[in-house]
C-alpha positions in Angstrom: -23.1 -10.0 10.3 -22.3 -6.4 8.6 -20.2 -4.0 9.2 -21.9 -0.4 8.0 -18.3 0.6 7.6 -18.3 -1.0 4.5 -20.6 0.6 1.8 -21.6 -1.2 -1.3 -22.5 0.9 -4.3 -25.3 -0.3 -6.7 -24.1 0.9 -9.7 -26.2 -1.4 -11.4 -28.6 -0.1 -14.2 -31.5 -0.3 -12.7 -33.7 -0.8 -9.5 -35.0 -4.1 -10.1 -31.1 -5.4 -10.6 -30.6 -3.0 -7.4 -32.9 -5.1 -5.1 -32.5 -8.1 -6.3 -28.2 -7.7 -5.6 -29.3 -6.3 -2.4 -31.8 -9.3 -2.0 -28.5 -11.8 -2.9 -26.3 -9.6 0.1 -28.9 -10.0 2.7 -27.6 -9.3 6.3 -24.2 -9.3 5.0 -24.3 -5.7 4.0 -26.0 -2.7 6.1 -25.2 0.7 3.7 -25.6 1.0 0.1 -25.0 4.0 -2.1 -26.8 4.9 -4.9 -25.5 6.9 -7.6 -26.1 9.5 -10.6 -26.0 6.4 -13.0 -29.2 5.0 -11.1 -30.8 8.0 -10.8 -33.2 7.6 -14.2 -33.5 3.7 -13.4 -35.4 4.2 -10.3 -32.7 5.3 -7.7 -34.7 7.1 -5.7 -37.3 4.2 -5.4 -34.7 2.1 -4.4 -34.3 4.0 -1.8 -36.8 4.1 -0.1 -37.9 0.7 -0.3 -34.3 -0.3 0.8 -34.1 2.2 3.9 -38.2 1.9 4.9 -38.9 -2.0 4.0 -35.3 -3.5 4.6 -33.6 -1.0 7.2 -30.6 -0.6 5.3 -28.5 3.1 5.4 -28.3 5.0 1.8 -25.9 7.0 0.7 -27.0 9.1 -2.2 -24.1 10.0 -4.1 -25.5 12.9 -6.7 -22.1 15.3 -6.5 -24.7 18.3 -6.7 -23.2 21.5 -7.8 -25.2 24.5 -8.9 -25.5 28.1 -8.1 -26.5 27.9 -4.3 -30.2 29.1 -4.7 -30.7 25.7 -6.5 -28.2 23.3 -4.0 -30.5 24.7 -1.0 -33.7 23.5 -2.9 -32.2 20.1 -4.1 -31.0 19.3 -1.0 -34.6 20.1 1.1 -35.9 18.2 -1.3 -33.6 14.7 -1.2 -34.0 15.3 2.9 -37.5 13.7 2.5 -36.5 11.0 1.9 -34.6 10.2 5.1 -31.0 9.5 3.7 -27.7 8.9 5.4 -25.5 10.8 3.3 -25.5 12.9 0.6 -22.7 14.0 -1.8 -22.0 17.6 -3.3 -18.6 19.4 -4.8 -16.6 20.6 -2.3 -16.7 24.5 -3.1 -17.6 26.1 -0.3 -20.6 27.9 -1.3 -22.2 24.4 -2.7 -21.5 22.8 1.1 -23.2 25.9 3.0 -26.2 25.8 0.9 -26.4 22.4 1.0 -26.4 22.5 4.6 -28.6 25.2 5.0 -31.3 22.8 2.7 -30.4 19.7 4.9 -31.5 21.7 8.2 -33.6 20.3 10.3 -33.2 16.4 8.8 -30.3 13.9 10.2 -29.1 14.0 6.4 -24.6 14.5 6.5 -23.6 16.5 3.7 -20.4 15.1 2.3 -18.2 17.1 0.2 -16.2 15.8 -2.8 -12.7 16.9 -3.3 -11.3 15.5 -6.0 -12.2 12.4 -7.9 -10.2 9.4 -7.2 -10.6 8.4 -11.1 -8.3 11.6 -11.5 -4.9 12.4 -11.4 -2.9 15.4 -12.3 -3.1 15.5 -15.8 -6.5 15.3 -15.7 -6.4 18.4 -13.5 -4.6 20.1 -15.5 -7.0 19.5 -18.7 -9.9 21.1 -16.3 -7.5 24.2 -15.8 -7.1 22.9 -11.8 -4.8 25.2 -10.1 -1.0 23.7 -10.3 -0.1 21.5 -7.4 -0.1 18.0 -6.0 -3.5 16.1 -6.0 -2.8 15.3 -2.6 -2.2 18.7 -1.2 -5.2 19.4 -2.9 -7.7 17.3 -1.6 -6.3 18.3 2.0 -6.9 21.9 0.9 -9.9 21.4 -0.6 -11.4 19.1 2.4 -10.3 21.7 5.1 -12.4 24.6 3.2 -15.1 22.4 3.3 -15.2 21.8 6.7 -14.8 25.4 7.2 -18.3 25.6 5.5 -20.3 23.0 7.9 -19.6 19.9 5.7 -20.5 16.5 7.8 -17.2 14.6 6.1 -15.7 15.0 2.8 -15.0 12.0 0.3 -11.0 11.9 -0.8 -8.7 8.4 -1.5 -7.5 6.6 1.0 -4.3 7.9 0.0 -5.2 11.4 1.8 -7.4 9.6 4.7 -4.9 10.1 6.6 -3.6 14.2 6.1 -7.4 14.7 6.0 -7.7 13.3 9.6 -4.8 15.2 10.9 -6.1 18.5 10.5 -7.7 20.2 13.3 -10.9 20.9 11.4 -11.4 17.2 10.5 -12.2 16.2 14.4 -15.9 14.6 14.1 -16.0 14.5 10.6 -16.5 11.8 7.8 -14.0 10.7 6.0 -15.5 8.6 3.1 -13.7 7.1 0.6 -14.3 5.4 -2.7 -11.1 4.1 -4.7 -10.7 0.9 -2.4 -10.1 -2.1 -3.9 -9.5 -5.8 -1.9 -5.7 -6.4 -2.6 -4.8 -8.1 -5.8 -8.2 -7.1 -7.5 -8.7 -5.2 -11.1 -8.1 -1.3 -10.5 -10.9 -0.5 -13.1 -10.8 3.6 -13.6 -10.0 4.3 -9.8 -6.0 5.5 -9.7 -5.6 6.5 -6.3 -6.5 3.3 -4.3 -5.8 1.2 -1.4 -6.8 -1.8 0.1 -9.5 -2.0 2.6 -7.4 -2.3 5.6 -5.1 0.2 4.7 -8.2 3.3 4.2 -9.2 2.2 7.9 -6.0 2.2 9.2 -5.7 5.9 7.3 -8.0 7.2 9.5 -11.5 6.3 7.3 -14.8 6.3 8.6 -16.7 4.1 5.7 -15.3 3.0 2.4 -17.1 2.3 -0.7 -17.2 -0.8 -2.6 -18.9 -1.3 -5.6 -17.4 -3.7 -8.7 -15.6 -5.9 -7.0 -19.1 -7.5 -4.8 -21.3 -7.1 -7.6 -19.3 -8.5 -10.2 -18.1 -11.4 -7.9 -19.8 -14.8 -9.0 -20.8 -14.9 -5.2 -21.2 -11.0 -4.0 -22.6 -12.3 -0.5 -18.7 -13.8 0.1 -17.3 -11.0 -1.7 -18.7 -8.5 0.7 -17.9 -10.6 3.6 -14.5 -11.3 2.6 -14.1 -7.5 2.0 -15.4 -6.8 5.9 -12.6 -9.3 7.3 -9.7 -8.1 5.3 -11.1 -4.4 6.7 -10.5 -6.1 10.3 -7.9 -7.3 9.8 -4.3 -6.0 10.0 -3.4 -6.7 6.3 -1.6 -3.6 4.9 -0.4 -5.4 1.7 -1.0 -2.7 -1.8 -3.3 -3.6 -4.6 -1.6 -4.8 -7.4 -0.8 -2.2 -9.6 
């Protein structure tokens, strides 16, 4: 059976590969997100069909950010579609209008902090305020949830600062960046392994790469859900 802590991400190209990995996962997965990269191959389509026809939870993972005017009205719109989660940046102005456009609908706003693909040099080519990534994140996930966000999405790394602060009590913590130990890092840099983000304090963690690129994703993603329950607290390879 699944466990909807675990979230899959279809970053597939399209909706037809979509389903049909989704098809291959069957019961064993319960949550899928759906990103950007999907958006022009049917995303939104995908969906549907997966929450209406296969009673699966969708997190739509879009990162909006836009003056608030236009957050508000993407948001309302998205809430149609009876989604779990949504992403948008973590500025505080992007999170209240994004809330203010998910009113009325069960839809969690989650607020990004800062990528898990970055580190500080990347930061630093963006013109990011000096400081630790990780002091960051905390900083940046607090002012969120100052603004009304439902959870924030940070590495497992900061899981567990993030769920220390006062503000954090009831909220998400959702994090990508999570990689079964001894698998290939790909472009994430601040990972862990899936038992160590839930024992950081993480509501859901997102998997993508490393079920959909398995030769049998169905094992993959189960394997995935028993090292989560487990008590292993070994590192990913580096």
């Amino acid at each position: 059976m699944s466990d909807d802590r675990l979230i899959v991400a279809l970053d597939v190209p399209n909706a037809l590969a979509g389903l049909e990995l989704a098809e291959k996962l069957g019961d064993s997965v319960s949550f899928y997100k759906i990103g950007l990269g999907m958006l022009t191959g049917g995303g939104l389509a995908l969906a549907d069909e997966l929450k209406r026809e296969h009673g699966k939870r969708i997190f739509l993972d879009m990162k909006l950010f836009d003056i608030g005017a236009t957050v508000e009205a993407a948001v309302r719109g998205l809430a149609q579609f009876d989604l779990d989660f949504l992403t948008v940046h973590g500025d505080p102005y992007v999170v209240r209008a994004a809330k203010e456009g998910a009113a009325g609908s069960d839809l969690k706003i989650l607020a990004v902090t800062i990528l898990t693909s970055l580190e500080r040099s990347d930061l630093d080519g963006a013109l990011i305020k000096d400081g630790d990534v990780s002091d960051l994140v905390v900083e940046r996930a607090g002012r969120a949830f100052d603004a009304g966000a439902d959870g924030v999405i940070s590495s497992p790394n900061e899981a567990a600062l993030i769920r220390a602060l006062p503000e954090a009590r009831d909220r998400l913590i959702v994090t990508p960046g999570v990689r079964p130990a001894g698998a290939d890092l790909g472009d994430q840099k601040r990972v862990a392994t899936p038992a160590n983000a839930v024992k950081n304090g993480v509501d859901h963690i997102v998997v993508g790469r490393p079920v959909w690129k398995a030769a049998d994703p169905r094992a993959a993603a189960k394997a995935i859900v028993a090292e989560m329950q487990s008590q292993q607290t070994i590192q990913p390879n580096a």
